[in-house]
C-alpha positions as CSV (number, residue, x, y, z in Angstrom):
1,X,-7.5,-39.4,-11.7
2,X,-10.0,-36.4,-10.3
3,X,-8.2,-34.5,-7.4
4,X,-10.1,-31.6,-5.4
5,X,-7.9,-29.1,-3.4
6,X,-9.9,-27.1,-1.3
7,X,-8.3,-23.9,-0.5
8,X,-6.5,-21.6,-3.3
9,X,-3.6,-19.9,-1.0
10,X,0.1,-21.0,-0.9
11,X,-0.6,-24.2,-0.3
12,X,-3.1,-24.9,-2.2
13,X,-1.7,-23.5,-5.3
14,X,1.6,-25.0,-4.9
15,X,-0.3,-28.6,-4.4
16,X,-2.4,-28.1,-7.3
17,X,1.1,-26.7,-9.5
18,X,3.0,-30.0,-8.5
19,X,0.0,-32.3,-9.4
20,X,-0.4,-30.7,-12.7
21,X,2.9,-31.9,-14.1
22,X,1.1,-35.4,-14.1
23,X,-1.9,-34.3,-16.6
24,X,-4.5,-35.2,-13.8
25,X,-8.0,-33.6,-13.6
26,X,-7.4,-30.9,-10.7
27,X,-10.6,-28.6,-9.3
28,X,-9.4,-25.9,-6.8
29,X,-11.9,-24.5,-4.6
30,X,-11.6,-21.4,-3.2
31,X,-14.1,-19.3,-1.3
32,X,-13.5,-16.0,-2.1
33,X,-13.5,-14.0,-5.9
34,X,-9.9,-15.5,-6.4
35,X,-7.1,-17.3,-5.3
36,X,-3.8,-16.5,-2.7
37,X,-5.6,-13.2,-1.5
38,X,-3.4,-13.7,1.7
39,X,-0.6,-13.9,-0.5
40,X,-1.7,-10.5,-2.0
41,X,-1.7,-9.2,1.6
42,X,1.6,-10.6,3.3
43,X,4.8,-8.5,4.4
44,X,2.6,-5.4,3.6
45,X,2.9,-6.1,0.4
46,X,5.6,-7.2,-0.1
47,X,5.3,-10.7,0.7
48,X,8.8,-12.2,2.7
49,X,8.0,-15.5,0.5
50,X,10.6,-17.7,2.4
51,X,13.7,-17.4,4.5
52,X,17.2,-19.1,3.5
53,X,17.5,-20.5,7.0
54,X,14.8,-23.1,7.6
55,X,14.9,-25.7,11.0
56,X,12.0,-27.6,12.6
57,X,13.1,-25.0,15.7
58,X,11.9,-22.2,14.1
59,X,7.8,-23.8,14.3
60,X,5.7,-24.1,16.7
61,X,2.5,-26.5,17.7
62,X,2.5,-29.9,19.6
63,X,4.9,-31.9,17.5
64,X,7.2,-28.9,15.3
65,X,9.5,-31.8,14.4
66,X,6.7,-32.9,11.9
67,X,8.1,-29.8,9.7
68,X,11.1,-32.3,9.4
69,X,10.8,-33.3,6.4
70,X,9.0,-31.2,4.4
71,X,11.9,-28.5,4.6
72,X,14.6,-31.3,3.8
73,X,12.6,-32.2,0.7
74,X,11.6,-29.0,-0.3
75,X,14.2,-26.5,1.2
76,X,15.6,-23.0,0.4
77,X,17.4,-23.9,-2.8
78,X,14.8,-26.4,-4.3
79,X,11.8,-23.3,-3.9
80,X,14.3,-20.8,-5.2
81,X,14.3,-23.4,-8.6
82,X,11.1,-23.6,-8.5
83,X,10.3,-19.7,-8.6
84,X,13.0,-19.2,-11.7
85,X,10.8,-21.8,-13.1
86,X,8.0,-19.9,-13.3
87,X,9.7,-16.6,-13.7
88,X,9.6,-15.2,-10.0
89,X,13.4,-13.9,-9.2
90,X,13.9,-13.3,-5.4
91,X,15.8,-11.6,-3.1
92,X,17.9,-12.3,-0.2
93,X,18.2,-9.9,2.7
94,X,20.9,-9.2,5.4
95,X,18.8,-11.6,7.8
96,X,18.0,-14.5,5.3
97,X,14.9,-13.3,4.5
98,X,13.7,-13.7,1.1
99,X,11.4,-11.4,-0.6
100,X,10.5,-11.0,-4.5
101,X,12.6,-9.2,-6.5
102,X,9.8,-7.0,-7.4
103,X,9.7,-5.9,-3.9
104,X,5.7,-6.4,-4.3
105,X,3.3,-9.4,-3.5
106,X,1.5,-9.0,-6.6
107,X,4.2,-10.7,-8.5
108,X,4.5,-13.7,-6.4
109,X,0.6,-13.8,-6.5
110,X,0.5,-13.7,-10.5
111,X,3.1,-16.0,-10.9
112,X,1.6,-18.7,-9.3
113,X,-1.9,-17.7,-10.3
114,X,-0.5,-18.2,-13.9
115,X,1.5,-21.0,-13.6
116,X,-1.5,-23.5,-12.0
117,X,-3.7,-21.7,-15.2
118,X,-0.8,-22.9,-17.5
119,X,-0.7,-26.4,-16.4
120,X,-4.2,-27.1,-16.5
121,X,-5.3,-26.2,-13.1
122,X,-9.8,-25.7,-12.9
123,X,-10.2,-22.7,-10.6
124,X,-13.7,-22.8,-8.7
125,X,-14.0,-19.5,-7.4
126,X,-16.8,-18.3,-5.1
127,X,-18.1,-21.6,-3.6
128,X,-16.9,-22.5,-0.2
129,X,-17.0,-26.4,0.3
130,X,-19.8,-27.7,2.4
131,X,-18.9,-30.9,3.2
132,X,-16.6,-33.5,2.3
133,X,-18.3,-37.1,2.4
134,X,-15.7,-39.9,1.7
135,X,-17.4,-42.8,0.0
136,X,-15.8,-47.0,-0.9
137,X,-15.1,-44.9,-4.2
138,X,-13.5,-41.7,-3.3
139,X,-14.7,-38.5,-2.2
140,X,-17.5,-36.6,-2.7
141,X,-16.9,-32.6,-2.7
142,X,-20.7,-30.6,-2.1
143,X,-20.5,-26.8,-2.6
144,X,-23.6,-24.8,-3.7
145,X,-22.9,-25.6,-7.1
146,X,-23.8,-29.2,-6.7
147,X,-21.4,-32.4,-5.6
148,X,-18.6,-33.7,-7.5
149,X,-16.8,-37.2,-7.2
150,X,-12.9,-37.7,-6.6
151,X,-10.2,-39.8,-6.0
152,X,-8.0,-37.5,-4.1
153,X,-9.2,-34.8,-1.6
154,X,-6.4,-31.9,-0.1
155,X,-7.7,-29.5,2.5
156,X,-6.0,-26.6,2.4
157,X,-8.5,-23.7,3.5
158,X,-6.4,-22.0,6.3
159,X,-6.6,-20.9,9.3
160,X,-9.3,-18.1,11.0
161,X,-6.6,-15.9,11.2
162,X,-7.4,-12.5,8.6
163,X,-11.2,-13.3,8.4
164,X,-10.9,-9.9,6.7
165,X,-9.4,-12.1,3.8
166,X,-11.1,-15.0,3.4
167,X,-9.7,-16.6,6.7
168,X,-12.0,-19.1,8.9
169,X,-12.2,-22.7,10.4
170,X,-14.1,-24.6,7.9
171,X,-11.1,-26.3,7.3
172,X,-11.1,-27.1,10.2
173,X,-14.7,-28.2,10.5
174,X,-14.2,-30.2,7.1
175,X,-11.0,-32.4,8.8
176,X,-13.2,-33.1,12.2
177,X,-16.0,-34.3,9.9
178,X,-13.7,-36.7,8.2
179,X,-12.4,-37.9,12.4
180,X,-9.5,-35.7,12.4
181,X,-8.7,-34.5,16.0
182,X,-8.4,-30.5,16.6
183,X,-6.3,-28.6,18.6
184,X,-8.1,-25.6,19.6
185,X,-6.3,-22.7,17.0
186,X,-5.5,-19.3,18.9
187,X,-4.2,-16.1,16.9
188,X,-0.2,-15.0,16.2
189,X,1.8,-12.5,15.4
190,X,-0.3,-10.4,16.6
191,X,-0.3,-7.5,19.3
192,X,-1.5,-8.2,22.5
193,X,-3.6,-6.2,25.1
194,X,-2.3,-4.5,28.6
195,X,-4.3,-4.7,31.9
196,X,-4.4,-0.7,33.0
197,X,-4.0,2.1,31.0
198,X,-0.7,3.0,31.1
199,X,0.0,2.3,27.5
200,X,-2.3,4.2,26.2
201,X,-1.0,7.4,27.7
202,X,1.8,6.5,25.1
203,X,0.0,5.7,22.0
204,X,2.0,5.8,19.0
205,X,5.1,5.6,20.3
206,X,7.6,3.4,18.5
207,X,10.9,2.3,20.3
208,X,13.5,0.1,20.3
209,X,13.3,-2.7,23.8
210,X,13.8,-5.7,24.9
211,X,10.4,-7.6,25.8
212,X,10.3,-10.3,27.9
213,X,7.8,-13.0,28.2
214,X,6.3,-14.1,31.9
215,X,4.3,-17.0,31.9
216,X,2.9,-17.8,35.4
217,X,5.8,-15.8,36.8
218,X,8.7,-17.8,35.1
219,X,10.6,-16.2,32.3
220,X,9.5,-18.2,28.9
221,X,11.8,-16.0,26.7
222,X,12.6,-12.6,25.2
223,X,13.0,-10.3,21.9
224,X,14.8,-7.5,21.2
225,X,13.6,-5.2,18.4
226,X,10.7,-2.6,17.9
227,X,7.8,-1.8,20.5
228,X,4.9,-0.5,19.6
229,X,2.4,1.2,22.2
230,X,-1.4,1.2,21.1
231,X,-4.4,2.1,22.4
232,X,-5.4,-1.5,23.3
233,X,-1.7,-2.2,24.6
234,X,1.7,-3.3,22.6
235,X,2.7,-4.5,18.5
236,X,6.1,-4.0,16.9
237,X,8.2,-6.5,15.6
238,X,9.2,-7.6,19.2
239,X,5.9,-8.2,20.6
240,X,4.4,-10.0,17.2
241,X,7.7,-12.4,18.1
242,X,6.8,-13.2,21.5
243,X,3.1,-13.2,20.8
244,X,2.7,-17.0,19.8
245,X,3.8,-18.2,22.9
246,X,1.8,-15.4,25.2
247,X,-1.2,-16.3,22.8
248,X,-0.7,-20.2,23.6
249,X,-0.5,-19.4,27.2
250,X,-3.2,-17.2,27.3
251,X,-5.5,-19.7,25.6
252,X,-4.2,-22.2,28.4
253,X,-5.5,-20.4,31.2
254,X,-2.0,-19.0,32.3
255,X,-1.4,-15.8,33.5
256,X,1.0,-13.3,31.0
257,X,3.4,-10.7,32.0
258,X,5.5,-8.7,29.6
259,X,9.1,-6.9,31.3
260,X,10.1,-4.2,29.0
261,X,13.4,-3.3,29.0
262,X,13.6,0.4,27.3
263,X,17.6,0.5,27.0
264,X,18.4,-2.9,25.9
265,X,22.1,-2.0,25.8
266,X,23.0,-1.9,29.3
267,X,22.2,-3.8,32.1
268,X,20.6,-2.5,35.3
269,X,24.0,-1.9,36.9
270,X,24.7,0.3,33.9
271,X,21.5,2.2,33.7
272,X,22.0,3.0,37.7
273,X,25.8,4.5,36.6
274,X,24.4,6.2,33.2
275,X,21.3,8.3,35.4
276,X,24.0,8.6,38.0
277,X,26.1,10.5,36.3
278,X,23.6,12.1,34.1
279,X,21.8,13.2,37.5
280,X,25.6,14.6,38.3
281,X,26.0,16.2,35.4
282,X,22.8,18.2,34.8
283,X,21.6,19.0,38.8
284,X,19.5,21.7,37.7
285,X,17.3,19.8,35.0
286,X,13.9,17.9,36.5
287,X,13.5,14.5,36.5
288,X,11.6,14.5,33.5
289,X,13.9,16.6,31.5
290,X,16.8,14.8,32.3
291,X,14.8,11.4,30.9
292,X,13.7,12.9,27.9
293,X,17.1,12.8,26.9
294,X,17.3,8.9,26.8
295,X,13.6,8.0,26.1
296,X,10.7,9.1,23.9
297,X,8.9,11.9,26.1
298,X,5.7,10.3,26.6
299,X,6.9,7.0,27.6
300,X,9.6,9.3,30.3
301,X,6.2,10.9,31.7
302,X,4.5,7.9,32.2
303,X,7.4,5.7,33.6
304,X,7.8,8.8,36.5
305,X,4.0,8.2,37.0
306,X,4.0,4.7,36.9
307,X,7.3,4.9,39.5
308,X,5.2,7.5,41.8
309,X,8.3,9.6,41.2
310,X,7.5,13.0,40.8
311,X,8.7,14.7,37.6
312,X,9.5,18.1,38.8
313,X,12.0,16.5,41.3
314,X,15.6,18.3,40.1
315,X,18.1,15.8,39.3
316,X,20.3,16.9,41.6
317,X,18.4,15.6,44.9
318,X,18.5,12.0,44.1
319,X,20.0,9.7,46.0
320,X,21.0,6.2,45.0
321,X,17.9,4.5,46.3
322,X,16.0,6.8,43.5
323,X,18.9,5.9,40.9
324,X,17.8,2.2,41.7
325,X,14.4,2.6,41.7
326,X,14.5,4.4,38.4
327,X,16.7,1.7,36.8
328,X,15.0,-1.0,38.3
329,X,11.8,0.5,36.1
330,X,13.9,1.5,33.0
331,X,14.8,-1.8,32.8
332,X,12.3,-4.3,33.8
333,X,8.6,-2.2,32.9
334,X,5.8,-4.9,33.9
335,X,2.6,-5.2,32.1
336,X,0.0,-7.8,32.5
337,X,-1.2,-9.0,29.4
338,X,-5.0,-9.8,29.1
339,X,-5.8,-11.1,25.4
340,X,-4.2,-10.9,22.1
341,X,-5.6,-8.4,19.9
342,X,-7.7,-11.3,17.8
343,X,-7.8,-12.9,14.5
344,X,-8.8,-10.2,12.8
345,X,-5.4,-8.5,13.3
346,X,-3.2,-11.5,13.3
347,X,-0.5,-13.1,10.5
348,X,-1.6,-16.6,10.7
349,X,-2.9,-18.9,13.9
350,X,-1.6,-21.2,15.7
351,X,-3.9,-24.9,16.4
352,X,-5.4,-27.0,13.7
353,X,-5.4,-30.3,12.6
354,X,-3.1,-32.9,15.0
355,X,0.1,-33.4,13.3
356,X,-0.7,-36.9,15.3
357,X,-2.7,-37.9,12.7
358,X,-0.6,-37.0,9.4
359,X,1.8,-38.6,7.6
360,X,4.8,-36.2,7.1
361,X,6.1,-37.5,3.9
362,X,3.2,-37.5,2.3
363,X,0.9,-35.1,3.8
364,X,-1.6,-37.8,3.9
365,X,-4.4,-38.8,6.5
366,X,-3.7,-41.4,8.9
367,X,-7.1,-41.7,9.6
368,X,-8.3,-41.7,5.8
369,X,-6.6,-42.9,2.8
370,X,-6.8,-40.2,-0.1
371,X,-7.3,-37.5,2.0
372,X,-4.0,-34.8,2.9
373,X,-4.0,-31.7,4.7
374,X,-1.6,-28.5,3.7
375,X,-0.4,-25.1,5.2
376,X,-2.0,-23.3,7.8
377,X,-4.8,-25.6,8.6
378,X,-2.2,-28.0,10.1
379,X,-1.6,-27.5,13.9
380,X,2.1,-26.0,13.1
381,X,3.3,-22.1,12.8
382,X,6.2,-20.7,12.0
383,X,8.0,-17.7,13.6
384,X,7.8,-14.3,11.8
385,X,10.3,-13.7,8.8
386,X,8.6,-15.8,5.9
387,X,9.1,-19.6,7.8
388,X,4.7,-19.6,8.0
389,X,4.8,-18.8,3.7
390,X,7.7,-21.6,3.3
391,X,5.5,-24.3,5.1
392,X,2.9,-24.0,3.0
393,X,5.0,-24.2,-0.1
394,X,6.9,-27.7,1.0
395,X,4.1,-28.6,2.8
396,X,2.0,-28.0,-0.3
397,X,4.6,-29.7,-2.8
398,X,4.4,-32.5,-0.7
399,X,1.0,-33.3,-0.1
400,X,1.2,-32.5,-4.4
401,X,3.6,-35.2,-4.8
402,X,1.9,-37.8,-2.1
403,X,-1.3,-37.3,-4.2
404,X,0.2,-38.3,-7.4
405,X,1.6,-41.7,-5.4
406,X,-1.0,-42.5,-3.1
């Protein structure tokens, strides 16, 4: 049997590793000068491979139960085999996530690289796939090298997300070709961009909030972690966690608001009785003084201006209707979100191929027999914390195993 995967990241090289235990004939195509450059690039670095708590609620995309079964089959403990296998040790943080032992993305990258090498595995670096014509016989694979004939056909060739790195839609463009139906794909885990300018007064500043998500004025969710103001708006760990549902409303036509809480440990009763008494305390400081002491300076300065509170005010002549006024800002920050800050900056992307129209066991087309779909290129993404790396690996060792049975 002849098998082309087209695509040489996680998915694609852990496809192309569980069909080589069968002796098969296996080309992998990949675009760029080698294979699981994303890989190379993830958790700066580092690469947070997987994460020991895996649930269809931590995806996203039209139908997130389809992750189902690919994390039953291939969970945790079954990838953790797998790695010793090939001589990749991991670790397990505090929070589940799972990183190499190594600490570096390298070794997760050579391993695999190694291990498809090993088993057989024909690498066909620097030829993007042109088209993908099936045919009574099979498949026929055209690159600028010429056209090949298979059996078996995998598209695994991403998402646009990183273009930087190889990312793009023509997997996209191959699996509407072949009839596949395509839900328009939008960037995650990425910042997004403020209305105003507000947040660029405080570029640079890191702190920890919690960020809530407005979509059309109703509250769609919150995160509490690190906030990140930029130039273009907000990043941090708490905005690239909110980000894939302000991205899907965004592409939607909604309208986006972020409330940014800056002292996620008390509520707004409790920031009105902390000022209070600070105000009580320390009469003769000025407004601005007396903030400085509970928030990074530039964000104090332009939360006055952004009140209409004057700085130079001294504590001491506030009255409660201030205290509230201040609290009420302290605590609920709005900012109007106009875009994300594109593909280019994002993790991975959300859209793709309808789940609709793929068989989860298998991995295989509905539409078209011999033909499966892997990874990012399906209309499914996980949240931040390595759940995007482990779908591509069970989503990848499954569409490997379906090949081998189909």
């Amino acid at each position: 049997m002849r098998i082309a995967i087209v695509g040489g990241g996680a998915a694609g090289l852990m496809a192309a590793i569980t069909v080589a235990e069968k002796k098969v004939h296996i080309d992998l195509y990949e675009q760029n000068a080698d294979v699981g450059k994303k890989i190379l690039a993830s958790g700066n670095g580092r690469c947070n491979i997987s994460n020991t708590s895996l649930s269809f609620e931590d995806y996203y995309g039209r139908h997130p139960s389809f992750v189902s079964h690919a994390l039953k089959r291939f969970d945790y403990k079954a990838f953790e085999r797998f790695c010793r296998s090939i001589g990749l040790l991991l670790e397990v943080k505090a929070d589940g996530r799972v990183y190499p032992l190594s600490n570096e993305a390298r070794s997760v990258h050579e391993a695999m690289r190694r291990e498809a090498g090993r088993r057989g595995v024909k690498f066909r670096l620097g030829h993007g796939v042109r088209c993908v014509r099936k045919e009574p016989s099979g498949f026929v694979v055209e690159t600028e090298e010429g056209a090949e004939r298979y059996e078996r056909v995998l598209i695994a060739a991403g998402s646009p997300a990183a273009p930087q790195l190889g990312g793009g839609e023509s997997g996209l463009a191959l699996a509407r070709s072949l009839g596949h139906t395509i839900v328009d794909p939008y960037p995650t885990l990425v910042g997004l961009h403020l209305d105003g300018d507000l947040h660029a007064r405080m570029n640079g500043v890191k702190t920890e909030a919690e960020v809530t998500l407005y979509i059309d004025g109703r509250r769609a969710g919150s995160v509490t972690g690190d906030l990140l103001f930029t130039r273009y708006g907000v990043s941090g760990f708490a905005v690239l966690d909110i980000s894939t549902e302000a991205s899907r409303a965004l592409a939607s036509g909604w309208r986006v608001a972020l409330g940014v809480h800056l002292l996620p440990a008390f509520d707004r009763q409790g920031v009105v009785r902390l000022l209070g008494g600070l105000a009580g305390e320390t009469g003769h400081l000025t407004l601005e003084e007396m903030l400085h002491g509970l928030l990074p300076a530039k964000v104090a300065q332009t939360l006055l201006r952004a009140a209409g509170m004057e700085a130079r005010t001294l504590c001491g002549g506030l009255d409660a209707k201030a205290l509230r006024k201040l609290a009420a800002r302290i605590t609920d920050w709005r900012f109007e979100v106009t875009d994300t800050h594109g593909y280019r900056h994002a993790e991975t992307a959300g859209g793709g191929v309808s789940t609709e129209e793929v068989e989860p066991k298998t991995m295989m087309s509905r539409k078209t027999e011999g033909l499966f779909f892997a990874g990012e290129v399906l209309d499914i993404v996980g949240r931040r914390g390595g759940y995007n790396l482990h779908f591509a690996w069970a989503s990848g060792h499954l569409a490997g195993l379906g090949m081998i049975k189909g």
